[in-house]
N, C-alpha and C positions, 0 to 999 in steps of 0.2 A: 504494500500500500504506500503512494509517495505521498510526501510530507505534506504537496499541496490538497490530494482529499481529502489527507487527515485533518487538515486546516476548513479545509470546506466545510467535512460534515459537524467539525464541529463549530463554524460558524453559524451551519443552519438549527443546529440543536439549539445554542447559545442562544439566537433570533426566537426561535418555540418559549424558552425556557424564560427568556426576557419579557415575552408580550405574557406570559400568564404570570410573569413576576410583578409586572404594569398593571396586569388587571386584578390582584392580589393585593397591590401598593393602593390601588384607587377606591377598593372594594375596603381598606383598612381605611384612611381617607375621608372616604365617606361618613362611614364610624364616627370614627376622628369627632368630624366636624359637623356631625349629627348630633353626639352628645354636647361638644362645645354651644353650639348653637342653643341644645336646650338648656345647659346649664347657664348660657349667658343672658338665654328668656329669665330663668329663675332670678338672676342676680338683678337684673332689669327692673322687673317686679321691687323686687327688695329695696334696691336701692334708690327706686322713688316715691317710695313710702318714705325711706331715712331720711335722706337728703338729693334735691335734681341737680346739682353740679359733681356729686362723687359718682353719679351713678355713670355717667360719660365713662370716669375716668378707668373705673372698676370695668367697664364694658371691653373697654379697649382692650387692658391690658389681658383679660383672658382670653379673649381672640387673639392677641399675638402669642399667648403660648401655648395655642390649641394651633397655631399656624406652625408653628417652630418645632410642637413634636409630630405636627404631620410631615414636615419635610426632613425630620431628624427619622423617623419610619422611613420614608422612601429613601434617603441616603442610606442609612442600614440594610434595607433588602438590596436597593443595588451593590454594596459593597459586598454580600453575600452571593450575589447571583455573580459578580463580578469571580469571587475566588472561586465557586462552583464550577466553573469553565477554567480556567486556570489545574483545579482539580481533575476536570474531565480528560483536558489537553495529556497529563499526565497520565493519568488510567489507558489514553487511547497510544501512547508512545509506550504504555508496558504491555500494553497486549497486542502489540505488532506478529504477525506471523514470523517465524525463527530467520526466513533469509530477508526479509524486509528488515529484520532490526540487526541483523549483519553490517549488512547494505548501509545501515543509519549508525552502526557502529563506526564501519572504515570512511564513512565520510566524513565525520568525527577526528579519524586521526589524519587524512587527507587532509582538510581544513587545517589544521594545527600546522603542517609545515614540519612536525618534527619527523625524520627518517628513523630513529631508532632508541632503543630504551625498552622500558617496561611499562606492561600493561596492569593497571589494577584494575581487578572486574569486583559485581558484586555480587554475595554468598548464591542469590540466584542464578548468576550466569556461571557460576564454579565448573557445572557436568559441560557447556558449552566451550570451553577455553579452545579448545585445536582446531573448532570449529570457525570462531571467533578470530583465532589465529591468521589461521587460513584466508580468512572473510579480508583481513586486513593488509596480506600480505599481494593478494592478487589487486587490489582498489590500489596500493600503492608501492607502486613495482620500485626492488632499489630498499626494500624497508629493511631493518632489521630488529624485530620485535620480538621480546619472550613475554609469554604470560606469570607475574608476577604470585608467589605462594601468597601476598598478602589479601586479603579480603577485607575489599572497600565497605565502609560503613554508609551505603546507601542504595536505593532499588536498582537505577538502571544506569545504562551507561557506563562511561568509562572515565580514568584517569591517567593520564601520561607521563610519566617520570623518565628524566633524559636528566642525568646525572645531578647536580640540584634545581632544574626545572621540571614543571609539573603545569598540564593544561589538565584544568578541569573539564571533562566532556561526558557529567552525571546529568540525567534528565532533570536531577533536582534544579542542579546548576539552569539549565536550559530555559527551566517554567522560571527562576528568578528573575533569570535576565530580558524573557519574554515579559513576567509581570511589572517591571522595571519601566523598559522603554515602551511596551503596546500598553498599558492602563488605561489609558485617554481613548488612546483608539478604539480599547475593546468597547472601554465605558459607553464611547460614542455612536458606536453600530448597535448594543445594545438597548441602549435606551434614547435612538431618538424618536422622534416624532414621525419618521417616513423608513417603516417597517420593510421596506423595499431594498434599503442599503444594506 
């Protein structure tokens, strides 16, 4: 599977995932501003029995904080739907078919530029090493690579060590530096207004 469908389909799930997050944020929202409304009926009342200048004042100020934790709700689910996909992104890079996550392996150390050294893989990929090996030595002809006894503390991917250099090429690594730089962007196809992007 190449990285751009695994991008795609998790764009489209993301796009599902997002409009029923929208309709969940709006559906709380409503709530929201359903109770504030009536509670601001109540104070309403109240407050122009007591006194007609406080009662403004009292008005206002719980509408702005029936307003504040309705948009402090929707910033919270989107930051949730946000890491959810981030999450997925990762689940769909560990369950790659065995030569696709080869393939996603040696492109990994292709990238790096480094020709030789040591692999550290993790306790999952242990039974694959010669396989792995293999994968790596044919993507980048000229390599000279062993697989390392030590075993990486993390799901997937891989680490390069070439005497005291080290590229990190762990999926964890990967979803960091995706959540990093794409945020904005995800945030923005997520959650805008024209469900079409």
């Amino acid at each position: 599977m190449k990285l751009e469908d695994i991008t795609s389909r998790i764009e489209a799930d993301a796009r599902a995932k997002a409009e029923e997050i929208r309709s969940e944020a709006r559906k709380q929202a409503d709530v929201t501003i359903s109770a504030a409304n009536e509670e601001a009926a109540r104070i309403r009342e109240d407050a122009e029995k007591r006194a007609g200048i406080e009662k403004n004042k009292i008005i206002s100020q719980r509408e702005a904080v029936a307003g504040i934790d309705t948009r402090l709700l929707l910033l919270k689910a989107k930051r949730e739907r946000m890491e959810d996909c981030f999450k997925s992104a990762e689940k769909k890079l560990l369950s790659m078919d065995r030569s696709s996550y080869y393939a996603f392996l040696s492109g990994i150390v292709r990238k790096s530029g480094i020709l030789g050294g040591e692999i550290i893989l993790s306790k999952r990929d242990q039974e694959d090493r010669e396989a792995i090996l293999d994968a790596v030595h044919k993507a980048v002809p000229g390599s000279h690579f062993t697989v390392s006894d030590e075993i990486g503390n993390f799901e997937g991917g891989l680490i390069l060590r070439s005497g005291r250099m080290y590229a990190n090429g762990t999926i964890e690594n990967y979803i960091e530096e995706a959540r990093k730089t794409m945020a904005k962007d995800v945030s923005d196809r997520l959650f805008s207004e024209n469900p079409e992007q």
